[in-house]
Structure formats: structure tokens, C-alpha cells
C-alpha positions as CSV (number, residue, x, y, z in Angstrom):
1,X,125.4,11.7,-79.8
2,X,124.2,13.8,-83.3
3,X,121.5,15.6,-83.2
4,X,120.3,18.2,-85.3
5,X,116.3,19.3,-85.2
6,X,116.0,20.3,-88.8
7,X,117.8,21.5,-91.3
8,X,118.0,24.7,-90.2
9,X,119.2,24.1,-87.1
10,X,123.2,23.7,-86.3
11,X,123.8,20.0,-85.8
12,X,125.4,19.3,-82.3
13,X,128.2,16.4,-81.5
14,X,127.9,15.7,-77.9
15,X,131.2,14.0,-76.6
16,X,130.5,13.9,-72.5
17,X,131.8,10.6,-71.2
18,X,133.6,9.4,-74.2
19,X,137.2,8.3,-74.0
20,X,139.7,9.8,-76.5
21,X,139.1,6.7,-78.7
22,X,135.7,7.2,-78.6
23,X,135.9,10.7,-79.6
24,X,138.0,10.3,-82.4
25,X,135.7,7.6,-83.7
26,X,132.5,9.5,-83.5
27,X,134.1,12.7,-85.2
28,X,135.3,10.4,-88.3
29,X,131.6,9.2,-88.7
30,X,130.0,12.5,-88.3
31,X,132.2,14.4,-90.6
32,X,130.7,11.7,-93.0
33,X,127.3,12.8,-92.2
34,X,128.2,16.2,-92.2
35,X,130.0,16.3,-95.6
36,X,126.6,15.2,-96.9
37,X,124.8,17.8,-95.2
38,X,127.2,20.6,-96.9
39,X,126.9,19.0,-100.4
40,X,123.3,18.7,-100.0
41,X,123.3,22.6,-99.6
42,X,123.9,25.3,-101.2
43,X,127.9,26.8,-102.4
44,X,129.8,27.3,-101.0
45,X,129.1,24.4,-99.2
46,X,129.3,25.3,-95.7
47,X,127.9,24.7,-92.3
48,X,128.6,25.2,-89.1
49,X,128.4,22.6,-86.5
50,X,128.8,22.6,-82.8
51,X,130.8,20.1,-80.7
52,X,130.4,19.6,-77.0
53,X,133.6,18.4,-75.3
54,X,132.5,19.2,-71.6
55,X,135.1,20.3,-68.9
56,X,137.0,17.8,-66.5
57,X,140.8,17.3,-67.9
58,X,140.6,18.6,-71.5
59,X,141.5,15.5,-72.6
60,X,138.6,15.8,-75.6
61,X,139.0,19.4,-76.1
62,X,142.3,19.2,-76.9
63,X,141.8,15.9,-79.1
64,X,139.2,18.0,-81.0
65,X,141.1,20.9,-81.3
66,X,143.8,18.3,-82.9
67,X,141.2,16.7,-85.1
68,X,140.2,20.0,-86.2
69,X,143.3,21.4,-87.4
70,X,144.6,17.5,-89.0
71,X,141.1,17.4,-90.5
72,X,140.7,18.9,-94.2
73,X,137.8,21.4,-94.9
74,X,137.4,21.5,-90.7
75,X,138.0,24.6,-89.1
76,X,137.1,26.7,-86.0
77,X,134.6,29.1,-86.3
78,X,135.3,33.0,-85.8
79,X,135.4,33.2,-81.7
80,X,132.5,35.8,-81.5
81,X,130.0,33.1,-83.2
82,X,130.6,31.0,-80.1
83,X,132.4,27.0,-79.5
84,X,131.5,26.0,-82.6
85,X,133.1,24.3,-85.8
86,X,132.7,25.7,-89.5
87,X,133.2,22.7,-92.0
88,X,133.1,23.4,-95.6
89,X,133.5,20.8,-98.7
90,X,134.4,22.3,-102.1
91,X,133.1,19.6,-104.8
92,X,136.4,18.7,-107.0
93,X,135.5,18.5,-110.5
């Protein structure tokens, strides 16, 4: 589930209860929405996003934290800002 409140707010991915698959599939479509977001903005064309992979076997954390580093323009934010993402598109002219 994606929800953000405005766009002010930091858009949340909630992954509880999906299956590796799943979670794959729903961070591919997101990062569509959230590349969108970023060019929408302002440069350098960054926002920050959180992702909620729950606890249990760490099955999805570590899937995300896979995704993350395969996944151009996708990083993880500094660790004093919290579990969140930082994804940033640079426009290629």
C-alpha cells in the first residue's frame, strides 16, 4: 500500500504480509510513481520515501535492502534521518 497525504508529506510503501514476489512487484510500480514525484519537483530532484518491511524473518528487509542497492538513483537514507529511502532522478538531456 502507497500512501502519501500531500505533497509534503514522505510517501510510505507498506510491505506487511507480502511475499518476496509481491514485494518486488510493488517496489517496481512505485519507483514509477515515485520518479514522477521527483521530476515533478524541484533539482535536484530528490525525495525521500519510507518503506515498511515489518519484522518476522527478514525475508523483505533483506529483498529491499537488495532492491535498493541493484536499483539506480535508490539509496538509503543517512541512518540518523530514520528507516527510510532517499531516491533521486537526474533528468538526462
Amino acid at each position: 500500500m502507497l500512501s502519501q497525504r500531500s505533497s509534503c508529506s514522505t510517501p510510505t510503501l507498506d510491505l506487511h504480509g507480502c511475499t518476496r514476489d509481491e514485494t518486488l512487484m510493488k517496489l517496481n510500480e512505485t519507483l514509477k510513481v515515485w520518479v514522477d514525484t521527483a521530476m515533478k519537483g524541484e533539482y535536484p530532484f530528490v525525495i525521500s520515501a519510507t518503506i515498511v518491511c515489518g519484522c518476522g524473518n527478514q525475508v523483505l528487509c533483506e529483498t529491499v535492502e537488495k532492491w535498493i542497492k541493484s536499483t539506480r538513483n535508490v539509496c538509503n537514507a543517512p541512518k540518523s534521518s530514520g528507516p527510510k529511502i532517499r531516491f533521486s532522478h537526474h533528468a538526462v538531456q
